[in-house]
N, C-alpha and C positions, 0 to 999 in steps of 0.2 A: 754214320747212318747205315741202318741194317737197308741190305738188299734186297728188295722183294719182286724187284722186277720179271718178269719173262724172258729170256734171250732175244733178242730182234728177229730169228726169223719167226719165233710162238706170236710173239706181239704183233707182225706183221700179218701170222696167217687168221688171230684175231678180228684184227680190222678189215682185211679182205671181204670174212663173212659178212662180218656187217654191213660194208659198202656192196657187195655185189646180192646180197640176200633179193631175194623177187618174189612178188608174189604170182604165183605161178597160172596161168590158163590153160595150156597148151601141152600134151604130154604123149607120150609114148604110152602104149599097152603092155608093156614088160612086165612083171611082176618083183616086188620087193622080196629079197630075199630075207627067210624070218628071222638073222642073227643082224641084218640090218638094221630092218623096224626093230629090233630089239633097243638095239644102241639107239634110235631116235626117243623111243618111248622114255629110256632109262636116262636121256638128257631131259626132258620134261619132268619126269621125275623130280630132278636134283637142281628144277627155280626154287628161288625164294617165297616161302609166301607168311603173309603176317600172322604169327603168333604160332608158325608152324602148323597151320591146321590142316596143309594138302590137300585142296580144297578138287582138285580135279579129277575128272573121270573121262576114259577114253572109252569109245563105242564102236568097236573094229565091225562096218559092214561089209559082211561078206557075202551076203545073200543077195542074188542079181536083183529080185525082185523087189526087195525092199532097198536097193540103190536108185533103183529106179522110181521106185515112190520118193524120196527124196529126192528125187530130181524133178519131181511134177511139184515138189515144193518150193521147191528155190525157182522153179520156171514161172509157178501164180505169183509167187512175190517179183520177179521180175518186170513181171507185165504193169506190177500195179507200183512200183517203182519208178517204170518209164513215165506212166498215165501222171504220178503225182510230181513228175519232173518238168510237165508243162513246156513251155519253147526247147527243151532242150532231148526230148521224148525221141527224137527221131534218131538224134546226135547217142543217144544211151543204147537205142537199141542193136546199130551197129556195132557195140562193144562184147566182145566176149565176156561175160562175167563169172564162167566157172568151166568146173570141167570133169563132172561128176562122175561122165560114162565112158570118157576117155583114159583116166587114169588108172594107175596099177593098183592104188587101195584107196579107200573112205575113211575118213575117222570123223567121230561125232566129238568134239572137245565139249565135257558138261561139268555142270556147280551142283559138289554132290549134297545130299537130301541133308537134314538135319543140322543145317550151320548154325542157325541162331543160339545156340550154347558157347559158339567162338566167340568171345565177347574179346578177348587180348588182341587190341588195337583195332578193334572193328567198332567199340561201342559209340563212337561219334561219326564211324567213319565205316556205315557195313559192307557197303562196295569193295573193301579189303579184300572181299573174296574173291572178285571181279578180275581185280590186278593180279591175283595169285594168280589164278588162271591163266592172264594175257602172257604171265614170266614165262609161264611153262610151255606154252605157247611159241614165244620167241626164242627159248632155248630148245626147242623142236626143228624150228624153221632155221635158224644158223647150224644146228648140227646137220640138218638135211644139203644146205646148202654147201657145208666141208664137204660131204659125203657124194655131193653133186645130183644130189635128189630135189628136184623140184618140188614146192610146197604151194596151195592154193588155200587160203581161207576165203571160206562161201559166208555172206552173213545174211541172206534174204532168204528169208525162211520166216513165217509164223513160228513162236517157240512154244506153243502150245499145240499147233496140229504137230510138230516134229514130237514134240516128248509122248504125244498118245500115241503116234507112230510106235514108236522104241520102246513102251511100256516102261516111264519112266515114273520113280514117283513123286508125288504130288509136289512136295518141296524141293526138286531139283529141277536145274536152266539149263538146257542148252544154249551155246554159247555159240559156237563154229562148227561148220560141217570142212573138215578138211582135207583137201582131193590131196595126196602123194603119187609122186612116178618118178619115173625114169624121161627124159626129157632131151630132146635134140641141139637144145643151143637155150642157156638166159637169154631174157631180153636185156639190152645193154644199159635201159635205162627201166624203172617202174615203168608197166605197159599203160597207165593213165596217164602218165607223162609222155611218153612214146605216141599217142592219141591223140596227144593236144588238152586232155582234159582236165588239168589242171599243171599248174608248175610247183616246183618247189619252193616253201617261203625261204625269204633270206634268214640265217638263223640271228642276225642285230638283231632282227627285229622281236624276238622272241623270248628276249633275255633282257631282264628288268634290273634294278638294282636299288635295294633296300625298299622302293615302293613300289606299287603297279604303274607299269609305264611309263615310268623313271629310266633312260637307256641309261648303258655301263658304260663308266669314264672310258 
């Protein structure tokens, strides 16, 4: 049998990221140094995505003023988040949900203009591009986590006032507003879990076999 494995400690330092990866609130003002973001960017880069169409685009802001307009965005959507959260409104607003103007850089993760020609694998299934994105995404958020950079994705936001923000066009989505820094300590567990806000499912329960909700011998 051909060997393709990792040696135990690549394997090891694998799954770390993946177990200890966070999504981030809380950050430090340091600045990223730009051979760093480099390397994060060029792990994003190098996800999967169907039918190879690279479907993503990064939006470095660097302009105070418009991080700041972004953060009057993801703040109206917060409000109206809580409001539509009913009994649990008071419980959400204690929650940190971002960290727009604490952090060392911004990025807009977006779905770029012109996809509907990607038809390879998308044609019963257009959200393909969706996922591409999320890969590149998650291979952003693990390399940052090796790197020991903190990563936050923001998702409350209108995605129409943000893209007239950004002068975006007409056929492209903003996806995630994503806070990066430098960072004093992870949280030891997801900070929604750390809050009480929800728990982790058990993974039986999630795992069907040959029909829906059928569990595995």
């Amino acid at each position: 049998m051909v060997q393709n494995r990792y040696p135990d400690a690549d394997c090891a330092a694998v799954y770390r990221a993946i177990y200890e990866r966070r999504d981030m609130r809380h950050f430090l003002p340091d600045p990223i140094a730009p051979d760093l973001l480099n390397r994060l960017l060029e792990a994003a880069h190098h996800a999967p995505s169907v039918g190879f169409m690279q479907p993503w685009r990064f939006i470095r802001i660097s302009c105070m003023d418009l991080r700041l307009a972004v953060h009057a965005l993801v703040e109206q959507e917060r409000l109206r988040t809580a409001h539509a959260l009913n009994e649990r409104e008071d419980e959400f607003m204690k929650l940190k949900v971002e960290g727009i103007l604490e952090c060392g850089l911004v990025l807009v993760a977006a779905l770029c203009e012109q996809r509907e020609p990607h038809i390879f694998g998308r044609r019963t299934l257009p959200e393909m591009d969706l996922a591409s994105l999320a890969c590149a995404i998650q291979n952003m958020w693990l390399a940052a986590r090796a790197e020991g950079i903190g990563l936050g994705w923001v998702s409350m936001f209108e995605p129409e006032a943000l893209k007239k923000l950004l002068g975006m066009p007409e056929d492209s989505q903003p996806v995630a507003v994503l806070c990066l820094g430098h960072v004093a300590a992870f949280y030891d567990k997801p900070m929604l879990e750390q809050e009480n806000w929800a728990a982790r499912k058990n993974l039986d329960n999630l795992i069907f076999e040959n029909m829906w909700a059928v569990p595995c011998r």
